[in-house]
KOLFISE-162516 format. One record per residue (C-alpha): z, x, y; residue number from 0; residue in one letter. Coordinates in steps of 0.2 Angstrom, whole numbers, plus 5000, padded with zeros to 4 digits. Layout:
N
<node><Z>Z</Z><X>X</X><Y>Y</Y><k>NUM</k><r>A</r></node>
...
This chain:
292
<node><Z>5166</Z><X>3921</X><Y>5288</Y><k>0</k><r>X</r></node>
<node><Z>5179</Z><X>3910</X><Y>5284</Y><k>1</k><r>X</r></node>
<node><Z>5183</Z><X>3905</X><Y>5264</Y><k>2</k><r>X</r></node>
<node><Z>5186</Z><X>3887</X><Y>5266</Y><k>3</k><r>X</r></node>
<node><Z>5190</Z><X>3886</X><Y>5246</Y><k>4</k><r>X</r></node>
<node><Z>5183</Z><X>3893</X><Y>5227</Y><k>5</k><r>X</r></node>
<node><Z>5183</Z><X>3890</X><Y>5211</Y><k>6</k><r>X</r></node>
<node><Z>5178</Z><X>3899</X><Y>5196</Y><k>7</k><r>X</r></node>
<node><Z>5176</Z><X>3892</X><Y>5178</Y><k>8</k><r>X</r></node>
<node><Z>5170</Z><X>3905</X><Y>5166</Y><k>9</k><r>X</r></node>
<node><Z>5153</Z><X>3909</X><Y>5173</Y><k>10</k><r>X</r></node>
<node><Z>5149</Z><X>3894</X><Y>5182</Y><k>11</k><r>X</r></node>
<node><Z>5156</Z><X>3896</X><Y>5200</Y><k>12</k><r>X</r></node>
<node><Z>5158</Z><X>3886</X><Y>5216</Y><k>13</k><r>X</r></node>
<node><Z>5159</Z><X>3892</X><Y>5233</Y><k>14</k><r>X</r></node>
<node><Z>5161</Z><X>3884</X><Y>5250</Y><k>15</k><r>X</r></node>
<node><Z>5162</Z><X>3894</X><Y>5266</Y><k>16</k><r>X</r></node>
<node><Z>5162</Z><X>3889</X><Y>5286</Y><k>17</k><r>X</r></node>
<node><Z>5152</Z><X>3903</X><Y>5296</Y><k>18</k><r>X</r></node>
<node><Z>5148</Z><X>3903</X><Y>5314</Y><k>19</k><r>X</r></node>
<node><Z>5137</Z><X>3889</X><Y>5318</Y><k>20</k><r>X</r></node>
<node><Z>5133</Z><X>3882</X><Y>5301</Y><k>21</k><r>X</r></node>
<node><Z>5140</Z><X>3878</X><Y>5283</Y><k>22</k><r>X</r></node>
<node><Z>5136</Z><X>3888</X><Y>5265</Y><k>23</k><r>X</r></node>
<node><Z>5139</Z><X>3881</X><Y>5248</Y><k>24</k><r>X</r></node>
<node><Z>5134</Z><X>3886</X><Y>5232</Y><k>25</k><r>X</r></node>
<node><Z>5132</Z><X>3881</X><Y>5215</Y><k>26</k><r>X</r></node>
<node><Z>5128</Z><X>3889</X><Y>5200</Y><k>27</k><r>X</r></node>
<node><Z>5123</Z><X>3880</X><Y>5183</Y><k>28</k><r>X</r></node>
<node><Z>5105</Z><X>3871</X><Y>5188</Y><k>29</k><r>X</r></node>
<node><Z>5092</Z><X>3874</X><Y>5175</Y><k>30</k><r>X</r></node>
<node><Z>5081</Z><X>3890</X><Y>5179</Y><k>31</k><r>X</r></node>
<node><Z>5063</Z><X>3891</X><Y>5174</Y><k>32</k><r>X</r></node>
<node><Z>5052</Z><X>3907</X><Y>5173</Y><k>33</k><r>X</r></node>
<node><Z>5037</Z><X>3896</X><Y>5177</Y><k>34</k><r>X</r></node>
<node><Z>5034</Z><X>3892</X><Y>5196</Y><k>35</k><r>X</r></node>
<node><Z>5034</Z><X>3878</X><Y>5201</Y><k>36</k><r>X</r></node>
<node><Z>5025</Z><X>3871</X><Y>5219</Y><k>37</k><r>X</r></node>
<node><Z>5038</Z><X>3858</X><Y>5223</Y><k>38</k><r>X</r></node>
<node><Z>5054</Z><X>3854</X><Y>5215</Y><k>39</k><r>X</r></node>
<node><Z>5071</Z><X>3864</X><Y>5215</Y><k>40</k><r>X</r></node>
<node><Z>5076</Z><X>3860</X><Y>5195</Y><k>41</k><r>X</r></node>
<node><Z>5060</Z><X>3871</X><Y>5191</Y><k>42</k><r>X</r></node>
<node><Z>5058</Z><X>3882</X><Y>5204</Y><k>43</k><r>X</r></node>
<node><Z>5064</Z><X>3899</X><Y>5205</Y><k>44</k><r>X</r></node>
<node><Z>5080</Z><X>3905</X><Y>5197</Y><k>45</k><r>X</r></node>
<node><Z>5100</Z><X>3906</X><Y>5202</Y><k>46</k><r>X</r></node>
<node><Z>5111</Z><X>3894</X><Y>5211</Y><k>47</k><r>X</r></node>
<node><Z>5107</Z><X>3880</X><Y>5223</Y><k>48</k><r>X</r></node>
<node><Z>5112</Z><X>3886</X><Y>5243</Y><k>49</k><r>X</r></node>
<node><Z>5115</Z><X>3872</X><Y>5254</Y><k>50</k><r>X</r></node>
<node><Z>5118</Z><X>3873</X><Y>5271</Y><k>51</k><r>X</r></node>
<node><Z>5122</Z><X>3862</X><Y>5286</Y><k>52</k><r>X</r></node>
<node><Z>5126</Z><X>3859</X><Y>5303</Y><k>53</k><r>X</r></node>
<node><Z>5142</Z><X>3850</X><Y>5303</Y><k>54</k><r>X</r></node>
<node><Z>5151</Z><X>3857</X><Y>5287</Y><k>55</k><r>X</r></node>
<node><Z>5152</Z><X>3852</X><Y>5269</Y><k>56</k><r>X</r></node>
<node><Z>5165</Z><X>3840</X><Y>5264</Y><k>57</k><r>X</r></node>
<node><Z>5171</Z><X>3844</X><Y>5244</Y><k>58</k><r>X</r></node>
<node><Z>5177</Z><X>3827</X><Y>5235</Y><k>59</k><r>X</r></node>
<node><Z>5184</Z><X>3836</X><Y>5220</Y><k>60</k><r>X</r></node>
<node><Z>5191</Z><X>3817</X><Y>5214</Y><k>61</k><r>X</r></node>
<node><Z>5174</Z><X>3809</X><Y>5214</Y><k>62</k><r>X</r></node>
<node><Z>5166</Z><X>3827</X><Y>5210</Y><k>63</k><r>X</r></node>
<node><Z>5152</Z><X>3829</X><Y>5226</Y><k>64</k><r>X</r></node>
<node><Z>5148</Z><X>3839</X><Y>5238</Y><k>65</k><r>X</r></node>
<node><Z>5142</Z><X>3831</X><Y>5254</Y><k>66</k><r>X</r></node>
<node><Z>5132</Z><X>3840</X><Y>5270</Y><k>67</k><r>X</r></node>
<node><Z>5130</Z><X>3831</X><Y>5287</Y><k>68</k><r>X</r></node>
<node><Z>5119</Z><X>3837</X><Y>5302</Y><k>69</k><r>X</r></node>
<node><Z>5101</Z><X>3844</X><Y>5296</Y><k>70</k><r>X</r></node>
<node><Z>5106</Z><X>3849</X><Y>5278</Y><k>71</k><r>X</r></node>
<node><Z>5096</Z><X>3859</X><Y>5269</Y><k>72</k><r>X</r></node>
<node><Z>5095</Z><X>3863</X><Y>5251</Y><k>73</k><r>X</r></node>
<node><Z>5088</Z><X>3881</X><Y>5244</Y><k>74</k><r>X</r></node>
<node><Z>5082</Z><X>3887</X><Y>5227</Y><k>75</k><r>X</r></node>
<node><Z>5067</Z><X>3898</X><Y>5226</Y><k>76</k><r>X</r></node>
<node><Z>5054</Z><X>3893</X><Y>5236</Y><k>77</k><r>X</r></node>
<node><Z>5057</Z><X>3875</X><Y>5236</Y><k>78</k><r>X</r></node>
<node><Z>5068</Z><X>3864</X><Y>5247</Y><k>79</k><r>X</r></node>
<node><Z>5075</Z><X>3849</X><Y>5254</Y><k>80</k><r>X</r></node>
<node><Z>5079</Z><X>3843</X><Y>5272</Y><k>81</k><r>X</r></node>
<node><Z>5088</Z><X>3828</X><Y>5277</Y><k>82</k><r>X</r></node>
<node><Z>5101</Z><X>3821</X><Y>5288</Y><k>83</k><r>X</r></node>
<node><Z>5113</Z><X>3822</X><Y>5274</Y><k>84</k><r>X</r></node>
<node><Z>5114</Z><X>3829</X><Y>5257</Y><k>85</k><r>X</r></node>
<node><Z>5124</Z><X>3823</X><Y>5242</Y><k>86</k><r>X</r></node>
<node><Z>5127</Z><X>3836</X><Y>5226</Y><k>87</k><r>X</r></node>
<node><Z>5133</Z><X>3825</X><Y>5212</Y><k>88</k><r>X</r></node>
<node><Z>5141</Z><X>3839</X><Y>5199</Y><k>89</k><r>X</r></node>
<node><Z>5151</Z><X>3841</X><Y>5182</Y><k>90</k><r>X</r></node>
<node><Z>5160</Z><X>3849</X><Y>5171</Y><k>91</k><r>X</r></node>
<node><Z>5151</Z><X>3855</X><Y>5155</Y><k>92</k><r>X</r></node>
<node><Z>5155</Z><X>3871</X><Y>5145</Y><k>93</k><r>X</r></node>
<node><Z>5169</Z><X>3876</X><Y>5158</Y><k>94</k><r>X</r></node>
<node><Z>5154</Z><X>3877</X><Y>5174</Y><k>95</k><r>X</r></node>
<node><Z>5151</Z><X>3865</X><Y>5187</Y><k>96</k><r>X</r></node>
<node><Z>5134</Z><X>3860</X><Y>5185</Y><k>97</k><r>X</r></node>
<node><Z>5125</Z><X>3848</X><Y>5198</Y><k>98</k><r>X</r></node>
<node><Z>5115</Z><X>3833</X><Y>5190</Y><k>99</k><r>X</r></node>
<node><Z>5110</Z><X>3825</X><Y>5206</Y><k>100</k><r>X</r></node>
<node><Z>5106</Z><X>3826</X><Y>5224</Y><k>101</k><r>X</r></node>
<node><Z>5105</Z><X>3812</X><Y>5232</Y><k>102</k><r>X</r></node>
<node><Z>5094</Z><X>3815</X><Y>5251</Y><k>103</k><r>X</r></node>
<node><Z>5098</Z><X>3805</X><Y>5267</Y><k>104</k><r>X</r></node>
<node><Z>5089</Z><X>3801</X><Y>5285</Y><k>105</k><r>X</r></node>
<node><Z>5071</Z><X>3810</X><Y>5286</Y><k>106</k><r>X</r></node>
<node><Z>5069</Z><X>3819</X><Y>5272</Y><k>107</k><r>X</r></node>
<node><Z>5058</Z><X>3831</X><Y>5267</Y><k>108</k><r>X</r></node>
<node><Z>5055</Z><X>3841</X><Y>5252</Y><k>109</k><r>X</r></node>
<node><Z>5044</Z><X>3857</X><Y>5253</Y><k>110</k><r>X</r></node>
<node><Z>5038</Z><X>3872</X><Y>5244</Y><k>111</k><r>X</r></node>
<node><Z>5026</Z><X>3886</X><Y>5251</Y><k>112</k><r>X</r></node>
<node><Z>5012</Z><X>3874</X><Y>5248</Y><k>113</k><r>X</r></node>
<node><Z>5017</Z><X>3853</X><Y>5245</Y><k>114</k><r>X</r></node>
<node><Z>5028</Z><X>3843</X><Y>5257</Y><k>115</k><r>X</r></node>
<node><Z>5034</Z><X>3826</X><Y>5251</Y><k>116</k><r>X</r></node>
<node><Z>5043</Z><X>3812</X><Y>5266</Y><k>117</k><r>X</r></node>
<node><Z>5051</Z><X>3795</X><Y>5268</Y><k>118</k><r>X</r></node>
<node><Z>5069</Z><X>3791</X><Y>5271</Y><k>119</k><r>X</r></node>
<node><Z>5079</Z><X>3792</X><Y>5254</Y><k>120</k><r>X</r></node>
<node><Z>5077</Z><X>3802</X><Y>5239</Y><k>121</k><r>X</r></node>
<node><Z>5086</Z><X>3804</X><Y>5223</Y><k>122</k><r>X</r></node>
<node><Z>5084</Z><X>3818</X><Y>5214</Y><k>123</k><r>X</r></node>
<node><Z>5088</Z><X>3820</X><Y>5197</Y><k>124</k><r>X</r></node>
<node><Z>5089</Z><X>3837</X><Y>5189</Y><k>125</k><r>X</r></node>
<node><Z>5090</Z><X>3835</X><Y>5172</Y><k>126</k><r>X</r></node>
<node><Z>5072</Z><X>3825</X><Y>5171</Y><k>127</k><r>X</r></node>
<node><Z>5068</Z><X>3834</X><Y>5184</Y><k>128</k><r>X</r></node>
<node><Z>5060</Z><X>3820</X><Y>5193</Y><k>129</k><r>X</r></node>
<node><Z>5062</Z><X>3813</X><Y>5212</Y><k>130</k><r>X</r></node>
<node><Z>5060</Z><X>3796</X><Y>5217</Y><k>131</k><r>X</r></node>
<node><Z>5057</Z><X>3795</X><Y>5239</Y><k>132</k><r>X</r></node>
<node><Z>5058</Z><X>3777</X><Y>5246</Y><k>133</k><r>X</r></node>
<node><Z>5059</Z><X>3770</X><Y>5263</Y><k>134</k><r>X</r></node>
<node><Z>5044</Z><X>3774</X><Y>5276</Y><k>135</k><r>X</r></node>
<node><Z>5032</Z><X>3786</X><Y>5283</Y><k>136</k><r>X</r></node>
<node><Z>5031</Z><X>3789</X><Y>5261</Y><k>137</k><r>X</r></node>
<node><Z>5020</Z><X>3805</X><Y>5260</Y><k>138</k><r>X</r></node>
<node><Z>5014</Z><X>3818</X><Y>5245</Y><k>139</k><r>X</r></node>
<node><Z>5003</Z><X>3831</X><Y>5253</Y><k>140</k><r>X</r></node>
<node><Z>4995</Z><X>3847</X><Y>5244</Y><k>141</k><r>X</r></node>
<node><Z>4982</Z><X>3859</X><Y>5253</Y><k>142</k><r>X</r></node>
<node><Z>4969</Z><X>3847</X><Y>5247</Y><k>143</k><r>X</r></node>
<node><Z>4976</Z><X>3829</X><Y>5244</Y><k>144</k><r>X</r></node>
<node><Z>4987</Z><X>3816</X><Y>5249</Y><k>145</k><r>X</r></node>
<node><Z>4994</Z><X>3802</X><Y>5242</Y><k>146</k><r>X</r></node>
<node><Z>5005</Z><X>3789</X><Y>5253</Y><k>147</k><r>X</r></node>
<node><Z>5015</Z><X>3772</X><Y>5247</Y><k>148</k><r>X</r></node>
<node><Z>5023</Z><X>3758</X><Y>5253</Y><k>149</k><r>X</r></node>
<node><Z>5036</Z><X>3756</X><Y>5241</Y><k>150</k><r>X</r></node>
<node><Z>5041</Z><X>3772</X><Y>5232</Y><k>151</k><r>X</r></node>
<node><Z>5034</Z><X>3790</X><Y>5228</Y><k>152</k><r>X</r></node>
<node><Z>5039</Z><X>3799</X><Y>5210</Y><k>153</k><r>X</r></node>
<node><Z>5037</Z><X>3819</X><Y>5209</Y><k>154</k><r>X</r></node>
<node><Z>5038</Z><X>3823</X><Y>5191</Y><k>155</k><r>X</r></node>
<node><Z>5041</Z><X>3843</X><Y>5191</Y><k>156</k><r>X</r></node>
<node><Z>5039</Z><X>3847</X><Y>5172</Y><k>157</k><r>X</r></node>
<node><Z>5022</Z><X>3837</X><Y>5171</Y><k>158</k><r>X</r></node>
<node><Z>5015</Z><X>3840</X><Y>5188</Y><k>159</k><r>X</r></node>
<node><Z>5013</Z><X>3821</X><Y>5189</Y><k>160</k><r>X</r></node>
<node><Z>5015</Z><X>3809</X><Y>5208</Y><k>161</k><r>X</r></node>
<node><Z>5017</Z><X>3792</X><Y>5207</Y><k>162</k><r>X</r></node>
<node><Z>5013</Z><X>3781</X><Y>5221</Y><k>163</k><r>X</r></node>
<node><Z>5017</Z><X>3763</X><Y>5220</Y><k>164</k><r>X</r></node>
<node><Z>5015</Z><X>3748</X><Y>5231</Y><k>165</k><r>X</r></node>
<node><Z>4997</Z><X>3749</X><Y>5243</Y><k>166</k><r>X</r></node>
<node><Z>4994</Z><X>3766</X><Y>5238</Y><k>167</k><r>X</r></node>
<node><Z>4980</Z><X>3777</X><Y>5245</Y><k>168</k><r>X</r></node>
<node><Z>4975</Z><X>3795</X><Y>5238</Y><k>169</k><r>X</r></node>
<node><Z>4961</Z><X>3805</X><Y>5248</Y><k>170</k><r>X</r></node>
<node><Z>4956</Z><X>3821</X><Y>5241</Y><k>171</k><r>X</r></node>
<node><Z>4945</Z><X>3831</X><Y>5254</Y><k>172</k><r>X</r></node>
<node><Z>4931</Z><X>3815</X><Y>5259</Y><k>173</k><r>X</r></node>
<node><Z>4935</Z><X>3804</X><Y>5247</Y><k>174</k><r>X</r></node>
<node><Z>4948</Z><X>3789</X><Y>5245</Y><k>175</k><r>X</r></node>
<node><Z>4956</Z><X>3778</X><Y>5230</Y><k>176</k><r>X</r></node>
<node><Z>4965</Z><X>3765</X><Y>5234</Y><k>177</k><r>X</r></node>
<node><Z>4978</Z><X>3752</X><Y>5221</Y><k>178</k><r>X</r></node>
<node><Z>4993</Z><X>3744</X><Y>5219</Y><k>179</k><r>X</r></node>
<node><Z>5000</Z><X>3760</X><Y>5211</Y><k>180</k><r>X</r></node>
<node><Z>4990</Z><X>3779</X><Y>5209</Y><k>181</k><r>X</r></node>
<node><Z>4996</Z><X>3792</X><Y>5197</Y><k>182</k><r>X</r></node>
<node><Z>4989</Z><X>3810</X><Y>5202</Y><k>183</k><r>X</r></node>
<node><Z>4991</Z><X>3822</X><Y>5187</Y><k>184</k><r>X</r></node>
<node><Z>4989</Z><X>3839</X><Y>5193</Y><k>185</k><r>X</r></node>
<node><Z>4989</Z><X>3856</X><Y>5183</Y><k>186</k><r>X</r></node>
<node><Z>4993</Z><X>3875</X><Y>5188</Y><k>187</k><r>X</r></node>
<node><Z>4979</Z><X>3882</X><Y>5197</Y><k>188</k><r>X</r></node>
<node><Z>4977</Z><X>3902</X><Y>5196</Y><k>189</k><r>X</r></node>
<node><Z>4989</Z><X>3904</X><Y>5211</Y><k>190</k><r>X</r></node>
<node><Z>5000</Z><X>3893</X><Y>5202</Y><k>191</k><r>X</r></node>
<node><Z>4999</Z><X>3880</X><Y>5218</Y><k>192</k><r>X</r></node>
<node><Z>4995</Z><X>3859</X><Y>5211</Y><k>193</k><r>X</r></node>
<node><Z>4975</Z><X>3855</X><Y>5207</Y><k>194</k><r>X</r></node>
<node><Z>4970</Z><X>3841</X><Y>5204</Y><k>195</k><r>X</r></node>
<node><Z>4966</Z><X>3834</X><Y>5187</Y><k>196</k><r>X</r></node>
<node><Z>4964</Z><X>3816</X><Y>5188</Y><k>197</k><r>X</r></node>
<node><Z>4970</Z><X>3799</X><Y>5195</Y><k>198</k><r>X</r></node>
<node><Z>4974</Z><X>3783</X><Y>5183</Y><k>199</k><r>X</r></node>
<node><Z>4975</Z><X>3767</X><Y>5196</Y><k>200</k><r>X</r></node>
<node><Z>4983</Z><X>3752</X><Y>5192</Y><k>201</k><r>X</r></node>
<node><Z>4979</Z><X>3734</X><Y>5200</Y><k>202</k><r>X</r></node>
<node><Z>4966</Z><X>3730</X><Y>5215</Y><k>203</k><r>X</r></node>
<node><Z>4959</Z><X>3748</X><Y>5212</Y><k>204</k><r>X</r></node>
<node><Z>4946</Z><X>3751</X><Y>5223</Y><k>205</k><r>X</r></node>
<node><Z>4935</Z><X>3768</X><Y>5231</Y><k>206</k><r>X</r></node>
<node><Z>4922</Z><X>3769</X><Y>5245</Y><k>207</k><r>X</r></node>
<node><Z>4905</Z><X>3780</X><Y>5242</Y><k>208</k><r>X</r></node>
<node><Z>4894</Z><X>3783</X><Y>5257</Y><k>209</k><r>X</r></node>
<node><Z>4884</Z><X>3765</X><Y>5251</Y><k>210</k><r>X</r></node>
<node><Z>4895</Z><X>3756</X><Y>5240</Y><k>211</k><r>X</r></node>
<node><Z>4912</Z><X>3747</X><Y>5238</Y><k>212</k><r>X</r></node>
<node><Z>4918</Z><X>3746</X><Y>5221</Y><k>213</k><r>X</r></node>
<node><Z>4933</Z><X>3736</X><Y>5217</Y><k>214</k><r>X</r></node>
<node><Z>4941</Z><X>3733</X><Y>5198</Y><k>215</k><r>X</r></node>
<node><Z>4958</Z><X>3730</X><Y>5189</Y><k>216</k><r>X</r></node>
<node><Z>4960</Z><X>3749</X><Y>5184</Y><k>217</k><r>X</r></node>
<node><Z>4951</Z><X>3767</X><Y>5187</Y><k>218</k><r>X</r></node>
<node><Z>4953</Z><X>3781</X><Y>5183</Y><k>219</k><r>X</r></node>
<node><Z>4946</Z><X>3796</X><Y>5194</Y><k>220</k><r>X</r></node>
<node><Z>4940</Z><X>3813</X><Y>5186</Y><k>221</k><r>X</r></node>
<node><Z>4945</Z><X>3826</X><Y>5200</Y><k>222</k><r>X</r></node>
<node><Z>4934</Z><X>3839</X><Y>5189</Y><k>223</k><r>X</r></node>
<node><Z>4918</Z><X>3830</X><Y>5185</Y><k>224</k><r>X</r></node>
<node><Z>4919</Z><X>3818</X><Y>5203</Y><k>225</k><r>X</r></node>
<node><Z>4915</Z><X>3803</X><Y>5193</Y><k>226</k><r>X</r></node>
<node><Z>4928</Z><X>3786</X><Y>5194</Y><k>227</k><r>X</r></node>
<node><Z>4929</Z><X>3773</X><Y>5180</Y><k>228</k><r>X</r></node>
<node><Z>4932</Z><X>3757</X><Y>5184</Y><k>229</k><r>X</r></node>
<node><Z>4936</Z><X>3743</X><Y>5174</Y><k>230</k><r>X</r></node>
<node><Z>4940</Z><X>3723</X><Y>5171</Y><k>231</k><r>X</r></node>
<node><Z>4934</Z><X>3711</X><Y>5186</Y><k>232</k><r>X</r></node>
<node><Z>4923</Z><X>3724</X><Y>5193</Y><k>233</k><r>X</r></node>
<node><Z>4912</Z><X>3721</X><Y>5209</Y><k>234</k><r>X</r></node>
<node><Z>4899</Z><X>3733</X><Y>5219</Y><k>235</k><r>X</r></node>
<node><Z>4898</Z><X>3728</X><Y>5235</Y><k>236</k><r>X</r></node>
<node><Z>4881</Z><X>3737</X><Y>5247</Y><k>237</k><r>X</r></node>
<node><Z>4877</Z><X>3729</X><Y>5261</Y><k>238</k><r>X</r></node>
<node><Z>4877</Z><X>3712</X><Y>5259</Y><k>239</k><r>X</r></node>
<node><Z>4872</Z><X>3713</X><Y>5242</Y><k>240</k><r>X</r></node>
<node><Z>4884</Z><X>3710</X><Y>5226</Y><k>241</k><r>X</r></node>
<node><Z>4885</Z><X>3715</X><Y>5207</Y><k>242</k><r>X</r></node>
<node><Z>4898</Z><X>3709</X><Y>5196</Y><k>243</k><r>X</r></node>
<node><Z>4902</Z><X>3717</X><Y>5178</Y><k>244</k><r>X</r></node>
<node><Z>4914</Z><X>3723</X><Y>5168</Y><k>245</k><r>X</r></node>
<node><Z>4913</Z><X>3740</X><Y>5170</Y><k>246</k><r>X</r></node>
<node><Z>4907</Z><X>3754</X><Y>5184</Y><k>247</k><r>X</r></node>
<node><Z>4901</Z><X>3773</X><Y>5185</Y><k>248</k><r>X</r></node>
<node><Z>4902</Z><X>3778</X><Y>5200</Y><k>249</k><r>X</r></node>
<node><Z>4896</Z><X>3797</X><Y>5204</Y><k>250</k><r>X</r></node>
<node><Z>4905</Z><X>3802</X><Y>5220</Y><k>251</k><r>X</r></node>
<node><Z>4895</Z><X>3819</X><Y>5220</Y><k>252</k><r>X</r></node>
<node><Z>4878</Z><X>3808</X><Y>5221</Y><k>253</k><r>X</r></node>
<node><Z>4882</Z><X>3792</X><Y>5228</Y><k>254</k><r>X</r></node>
<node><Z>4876</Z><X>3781</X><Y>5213</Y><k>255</k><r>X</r></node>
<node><Z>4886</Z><X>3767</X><Y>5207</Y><k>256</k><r>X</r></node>
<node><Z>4881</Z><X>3761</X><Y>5189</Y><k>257</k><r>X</r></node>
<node><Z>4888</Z><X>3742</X><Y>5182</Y><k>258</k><r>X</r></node>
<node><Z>4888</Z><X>3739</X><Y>5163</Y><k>259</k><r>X</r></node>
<node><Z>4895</Z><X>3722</X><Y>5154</Y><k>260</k><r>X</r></node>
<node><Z>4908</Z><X>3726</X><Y>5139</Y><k>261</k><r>X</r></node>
<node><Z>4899</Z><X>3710</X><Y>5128</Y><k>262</k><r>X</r></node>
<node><Z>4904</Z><X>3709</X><Y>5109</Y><k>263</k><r>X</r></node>
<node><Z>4884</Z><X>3709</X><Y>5107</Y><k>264</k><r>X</r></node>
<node><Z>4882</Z><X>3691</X><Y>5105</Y><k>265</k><r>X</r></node>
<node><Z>4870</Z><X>3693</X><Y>5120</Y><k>266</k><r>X</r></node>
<node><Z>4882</Z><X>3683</X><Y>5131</Y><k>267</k><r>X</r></node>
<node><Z>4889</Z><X>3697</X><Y>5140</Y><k>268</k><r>X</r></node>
<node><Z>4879</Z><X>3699</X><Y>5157</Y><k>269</k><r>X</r></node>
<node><Z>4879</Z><X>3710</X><Y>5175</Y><k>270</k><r>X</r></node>
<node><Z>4879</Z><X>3697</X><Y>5188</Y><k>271</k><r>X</r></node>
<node><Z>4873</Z><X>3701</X><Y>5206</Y><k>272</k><r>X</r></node>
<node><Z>4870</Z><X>3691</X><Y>5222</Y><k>273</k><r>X</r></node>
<node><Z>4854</Z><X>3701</X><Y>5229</Y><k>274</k><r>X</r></node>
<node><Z>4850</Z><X>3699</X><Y>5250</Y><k>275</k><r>X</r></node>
<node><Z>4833</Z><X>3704</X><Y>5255</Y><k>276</k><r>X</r></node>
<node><Z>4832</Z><X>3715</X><Y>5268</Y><k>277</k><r>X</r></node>
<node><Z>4825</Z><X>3709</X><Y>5284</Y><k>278</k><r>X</r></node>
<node><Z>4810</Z><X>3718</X><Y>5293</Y><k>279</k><r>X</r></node>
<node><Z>4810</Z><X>3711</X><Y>5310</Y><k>280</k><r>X</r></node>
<node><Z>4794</Z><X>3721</X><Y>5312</Y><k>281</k><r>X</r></node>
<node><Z>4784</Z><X>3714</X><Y>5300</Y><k>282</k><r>X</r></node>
<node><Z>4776</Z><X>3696</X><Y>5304</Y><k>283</k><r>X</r></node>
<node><Z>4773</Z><X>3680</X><Y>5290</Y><k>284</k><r>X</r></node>
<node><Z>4755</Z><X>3681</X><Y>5282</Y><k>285</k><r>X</r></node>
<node><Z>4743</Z><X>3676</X><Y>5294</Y><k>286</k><r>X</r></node>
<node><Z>4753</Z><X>3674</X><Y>5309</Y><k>287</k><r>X</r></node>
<node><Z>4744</Z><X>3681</X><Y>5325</Y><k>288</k><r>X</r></node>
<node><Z>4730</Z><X>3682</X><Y>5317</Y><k>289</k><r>X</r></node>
<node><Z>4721</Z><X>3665</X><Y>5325</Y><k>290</k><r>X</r></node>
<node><Z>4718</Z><X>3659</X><Y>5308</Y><k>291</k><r>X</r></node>
């Protein structure tokens, strides 16, 4: 192994070496956390960032970053980040370099033992210790869930929180909630892996039970109890039949869907609903084929 260069600043150090097929760099001064975390490299796991990459590291010490080309990877604890190119943004605080940002190129994909995220770009930003992935293909998968997004995808490590905006979609084992933006809040499960809690939708918010189609301005889904509230503008759609309201229960466990109006009890507050019969094409009119 050759030492491309070092420097030390008190107890902050950082370290860049060529070795034989590949490129090491690694930085001390990211926060560390004794509670693991399933995805995220501000919370996860303790010690320095270790990034490594194909083509070398490049070391701007003007513009102060640290820039990896050709499948670069980015190691801390069990969490990590793969893209065509990695940027460490750092400073200088308290006489240690200290990298506040990472900024992910080309197919990107962060990971832990148990949650992947994707899409094209990502910016992470350790001292919120949130990351924000934009461009295609945007994916957050857990052993149980996934949430994709057309337009963006936050991770929020501290408070286990995704955000998916722009046609989002979240499936949790055989069930689906769709709406213009989904925010999953997860908490630590006994293995310490993401469970889910709930998810608050925002704008055309709509779920699919084996009968219904129920569509409202907001929901919210209770991962625990399998029951989803929606609200404003709401409408149950089974068959060809329709119920309008203000507000729906829907039981995903059972399959019942319950509309109630939010009236100010002046009596003008009503559930509306378009009702088809069902046809029978086995069953005749009164009297016909009777010779009557």
């Amino acid at each position: 192994m050759i030492a491309m260069g070092h420097l030390s600043r008190k107890t902050g150090t950082l370290v860049a070496a060529l070795m034989l097929g590949g490129a090491v760099l690694a930085l001390s001064g990211l926060p560390n956390s004794a509670k693991a975390n399933p995805l995220g490299l501000a919370q996860n796991g303790s010690g320095g960032l270790e990034v490594e990459s194909d083509n070398g590291i490049e070391w701007r010490r003007n513009e102060q970053v640290l820039i990896a080309r050709g499948n670069a990877v980015a190691k801390r604890g069990t969490s990590r980040v793969d893209a065509d190119e990695l940027q460490a943004l750092y400073r200088d605080r308290d006489g240690n370099s200290e990298i506040y940002r990472i900024i992910a190129i080309g197919n990107v994909k962060l990971s832990s033992d148990t949650d992947v995220a994707t899409g094209d770009k990502a910016v992470y930003d350790i001292d919120q210790a949130v990351v924000v992935l934009t461009g295609d293909n945007l994916k957050y998968t857990t052993p149980k869930e996934t949430l994709t997004a057309r337009d963006s995808l936050e991770y929020w490590e501290t408070e286990r929180i995704a955000v998916a905006r722009g046609n989002a979609v979240a499936t949790s084992e055989d069930r689906t909630l769709r709406g213009d933006t989904l925010t999953a809040r997860f908490e630590p499960g006994k293995d310490g892996a993401n469970e889910l809690r709930r998810i608050d939708g925002q704008g055309n918010v709509n779920i699919r039970t084996s009968t219904d189609f129920v569509v409202g301005d907001q929901g919210v889904y209770d991962a625990k109890t399998g029951i989803a509230t929606l609200i404003g503008s709401v409408k149950i759609t089974r068959g060809e039949n329709q119920l309008n309201g203000d507000r729906a229960v829907v039981d995903l466990n059972t399959g019942v869907s319950r509309l109630t109006a939010n009236g100010n009890g002046d009596g003008k507050a009503r559930v509306r609903g378009l009702l088809v019969p069902e046809k029978d094409e086995n069953k005749s009119p009164a009297g016909a084929g009777t010779g009557n």
